[in-house]
C-alpha positions as CSV (number, residue, x, y, z in Angstrom):
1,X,4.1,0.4,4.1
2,X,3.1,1.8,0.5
3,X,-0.7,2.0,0.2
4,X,-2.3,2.8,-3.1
5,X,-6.2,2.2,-2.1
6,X,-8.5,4.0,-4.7
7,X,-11.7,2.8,-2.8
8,X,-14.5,5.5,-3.2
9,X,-12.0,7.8,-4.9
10,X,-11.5,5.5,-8.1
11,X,-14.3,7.1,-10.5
12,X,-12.6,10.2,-9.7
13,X,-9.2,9.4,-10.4
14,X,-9.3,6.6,-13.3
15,X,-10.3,9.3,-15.7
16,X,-7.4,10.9,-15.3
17,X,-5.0,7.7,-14.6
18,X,-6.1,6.8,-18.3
19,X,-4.9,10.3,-19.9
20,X,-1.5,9.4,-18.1
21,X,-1.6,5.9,-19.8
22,X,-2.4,7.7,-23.1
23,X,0.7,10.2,-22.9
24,X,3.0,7.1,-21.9
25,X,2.3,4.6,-23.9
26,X,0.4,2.3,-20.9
27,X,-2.7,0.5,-21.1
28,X,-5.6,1.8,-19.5
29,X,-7.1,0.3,-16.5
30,X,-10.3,0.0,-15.9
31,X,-10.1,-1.6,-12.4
32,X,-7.4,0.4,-10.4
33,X,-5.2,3.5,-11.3
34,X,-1.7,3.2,-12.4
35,X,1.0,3.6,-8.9
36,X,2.7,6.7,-8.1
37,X,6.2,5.0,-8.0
38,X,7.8,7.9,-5.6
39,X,7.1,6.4,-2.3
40,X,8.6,3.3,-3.6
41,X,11.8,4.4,-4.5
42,X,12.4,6.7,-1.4
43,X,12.1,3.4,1.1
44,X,14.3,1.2,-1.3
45,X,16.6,4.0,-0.9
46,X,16.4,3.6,2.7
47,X,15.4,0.5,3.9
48,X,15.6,-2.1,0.7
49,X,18.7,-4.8,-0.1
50,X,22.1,-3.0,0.4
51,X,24.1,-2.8,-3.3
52,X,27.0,-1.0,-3.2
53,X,27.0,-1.7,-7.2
54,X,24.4,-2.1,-9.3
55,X,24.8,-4.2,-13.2
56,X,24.9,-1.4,-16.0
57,X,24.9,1.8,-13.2
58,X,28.2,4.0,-13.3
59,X,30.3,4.1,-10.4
60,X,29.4,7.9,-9.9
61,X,25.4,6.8,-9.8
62,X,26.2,4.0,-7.3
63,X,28.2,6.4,-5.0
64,X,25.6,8.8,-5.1
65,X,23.3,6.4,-4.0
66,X,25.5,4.8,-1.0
67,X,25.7,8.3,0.1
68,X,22.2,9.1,0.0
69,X,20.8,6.0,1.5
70,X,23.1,5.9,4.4
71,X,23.5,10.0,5.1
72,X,23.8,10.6,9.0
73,X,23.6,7.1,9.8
74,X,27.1,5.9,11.0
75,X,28.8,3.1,8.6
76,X,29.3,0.5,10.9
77,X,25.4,1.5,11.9
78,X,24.1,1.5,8.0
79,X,25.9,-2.3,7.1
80,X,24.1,-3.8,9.7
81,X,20.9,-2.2,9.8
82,X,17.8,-4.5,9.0
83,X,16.4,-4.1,5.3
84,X,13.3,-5.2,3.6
85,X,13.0,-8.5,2.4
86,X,9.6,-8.9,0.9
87,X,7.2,-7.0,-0.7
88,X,3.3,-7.8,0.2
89,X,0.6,-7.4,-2.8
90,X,-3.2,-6.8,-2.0
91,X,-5.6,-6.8,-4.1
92,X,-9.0,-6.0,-2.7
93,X,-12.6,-7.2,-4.5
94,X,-15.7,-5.2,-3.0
95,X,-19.1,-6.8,-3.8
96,X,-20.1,-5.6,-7.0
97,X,-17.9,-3.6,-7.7
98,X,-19.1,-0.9,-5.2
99,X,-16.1,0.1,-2.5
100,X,-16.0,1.5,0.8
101,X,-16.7,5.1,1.5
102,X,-15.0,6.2,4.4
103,X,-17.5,8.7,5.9
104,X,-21.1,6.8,5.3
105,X,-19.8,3.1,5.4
106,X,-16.8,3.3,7.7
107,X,-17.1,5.8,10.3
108,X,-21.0,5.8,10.1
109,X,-21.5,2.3,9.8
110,X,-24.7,2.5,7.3
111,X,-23.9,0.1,4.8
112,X,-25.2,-3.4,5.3
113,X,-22.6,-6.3,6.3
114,X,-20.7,-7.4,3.3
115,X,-17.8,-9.8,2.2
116,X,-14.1,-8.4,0.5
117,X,-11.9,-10.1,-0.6
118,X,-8.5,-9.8,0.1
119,X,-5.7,-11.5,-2.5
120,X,-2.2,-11.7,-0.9
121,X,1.1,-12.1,-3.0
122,X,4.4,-12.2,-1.5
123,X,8.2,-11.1,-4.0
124,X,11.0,-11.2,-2.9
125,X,12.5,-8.0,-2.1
126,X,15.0,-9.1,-5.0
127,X,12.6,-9.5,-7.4
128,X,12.2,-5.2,-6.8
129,X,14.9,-3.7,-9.9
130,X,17.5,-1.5,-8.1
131,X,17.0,1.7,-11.1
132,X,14.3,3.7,-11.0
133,X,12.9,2.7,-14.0
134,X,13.1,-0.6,-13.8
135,X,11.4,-0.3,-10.5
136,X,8.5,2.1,-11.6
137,X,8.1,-0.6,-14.6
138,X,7.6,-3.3,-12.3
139,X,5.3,-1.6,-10.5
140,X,3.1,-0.8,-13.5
141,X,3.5,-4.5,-14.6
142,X,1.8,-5.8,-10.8
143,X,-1.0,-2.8,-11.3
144,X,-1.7,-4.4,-15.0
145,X,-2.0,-7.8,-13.0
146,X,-3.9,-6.6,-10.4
147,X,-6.4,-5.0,-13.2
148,X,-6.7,-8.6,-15.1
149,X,-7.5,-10.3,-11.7
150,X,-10.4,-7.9,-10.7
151,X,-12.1,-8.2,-14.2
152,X,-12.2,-11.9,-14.0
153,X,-13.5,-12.0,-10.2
154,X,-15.9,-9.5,-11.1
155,X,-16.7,-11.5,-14.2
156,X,-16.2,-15.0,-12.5
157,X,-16.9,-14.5,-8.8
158,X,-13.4,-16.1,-8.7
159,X,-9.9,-14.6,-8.5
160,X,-7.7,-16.7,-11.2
161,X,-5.7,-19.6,-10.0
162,X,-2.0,-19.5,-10.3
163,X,0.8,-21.7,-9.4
164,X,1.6,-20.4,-6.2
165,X,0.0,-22.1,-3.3
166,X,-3.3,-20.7,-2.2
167,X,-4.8,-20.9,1.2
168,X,-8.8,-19.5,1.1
169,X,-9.3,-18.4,4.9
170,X,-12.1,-16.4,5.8
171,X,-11.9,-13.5,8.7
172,X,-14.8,-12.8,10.5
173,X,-15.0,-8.5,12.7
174,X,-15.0,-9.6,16.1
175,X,-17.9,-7.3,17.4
176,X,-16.8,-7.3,21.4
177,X,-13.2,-6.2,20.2
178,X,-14.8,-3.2,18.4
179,X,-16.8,-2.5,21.7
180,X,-13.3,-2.2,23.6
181,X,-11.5,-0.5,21.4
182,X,-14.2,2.4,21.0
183,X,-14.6,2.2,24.8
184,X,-10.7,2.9,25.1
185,X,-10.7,5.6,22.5
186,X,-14.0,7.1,24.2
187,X,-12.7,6.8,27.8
188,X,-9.1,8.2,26.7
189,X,-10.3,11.0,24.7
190,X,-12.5,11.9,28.0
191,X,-9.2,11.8,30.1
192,X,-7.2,14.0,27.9
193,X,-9.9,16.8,27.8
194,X,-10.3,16.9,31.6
195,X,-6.4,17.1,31.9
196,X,-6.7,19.7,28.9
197,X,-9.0,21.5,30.7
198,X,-7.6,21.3,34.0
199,X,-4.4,22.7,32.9
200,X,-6.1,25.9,31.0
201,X,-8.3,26.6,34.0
202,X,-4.8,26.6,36.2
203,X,-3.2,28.9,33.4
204,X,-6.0,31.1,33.6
């Protein structure tokens, strides 16, 4: 999984996400911040469709890809090993334009209840160019989108219709689930501090 979630950080990092765009020739976004395409190319390397040639790479490039995508993993092992096969786009809409803070929304709970929306957009991992920049390109190119979709939701209400088939669902926070799972984290982290203490009172 390859997050890029600017949430409460955005103001901070868009200023300086638009000098990049200024030094290379990329349009400025107003809505996200451009991708940092490294985490992308390391798991293609490693997990995404197996090429043992790739159109317009030298032979010497493609070798010195085989051999660093399958290094220590037996052949037999590397051939049949699963790969990915699709790559999941989120876009996420916060009401007026005002995001999440981790500390004082998420782990304080202080902000009011509140609808996001969450766009979903499936490629196929084939889709994804093999070269690295042909990949970071595509990236920029679903980053541009995803920048055109929030300024018309946040102008519209609406994110823009496209071809594909839709399905509008809405997911409600199941409030007993929340109570169980902070009662397991509460009740663990009780568990492991007795043990921990246990043990240090026996060492001492």
């Amino acid at each position: 999984m390859v997050l890029f979630p600017e949430g409460g950080f955005l103001h901070k990092r868009r200023e300086i996400s638009q000098r990049f765009a200024d030094k290379n020739n990329l349009p400025k976004l107003e809505y996200v911040t451009l991708p940092r395409a490294g985490a992308m190319k390391i798991i293609m390397e490693e997990i995404g469709p197996q090429r043992e040639y790739s159109p317009g790479t030298s032979q010497n490039e493609n070798s010195k890809r085989e051999n660093h995508t399958t290094r220590n993993v037996p052949r037999a092992v590397a051939a049949t090993s699963p790969h990915l096969e699709w790559v999941l786009d989120v876009t996420i809409a916060y009401p007026d334009r005002v995001p999440l803070h981790l500390i004082q929304d998420v782990v304080c709970g202080i902000r009011p209840p509140c609808s996001i929306r969450l766009h979903y957009r499936l490629y196929p991992i084939t889709e994804v160019p093999p070269d690295s920049e042909g990949m970071t390109q595509w990236l920029y190119d679903r980053f541009i989108e995803k920048d055109r979709m929030l300024e018309e939701y946040y102008r519209t209400g609406q994110f823009p219709t496209t071809s594909d088939t839709q399905v509008v669902r809405q997911v409600r926070q199941d409030n007993l689930r929340f109570l169980i799972v902070h009662a397991f984290f509460i009740a663990s982290t009780y568990v492991q501090y007795q043990l921990f203490y246990a043990v240090w009172s026996w060492i001492w």
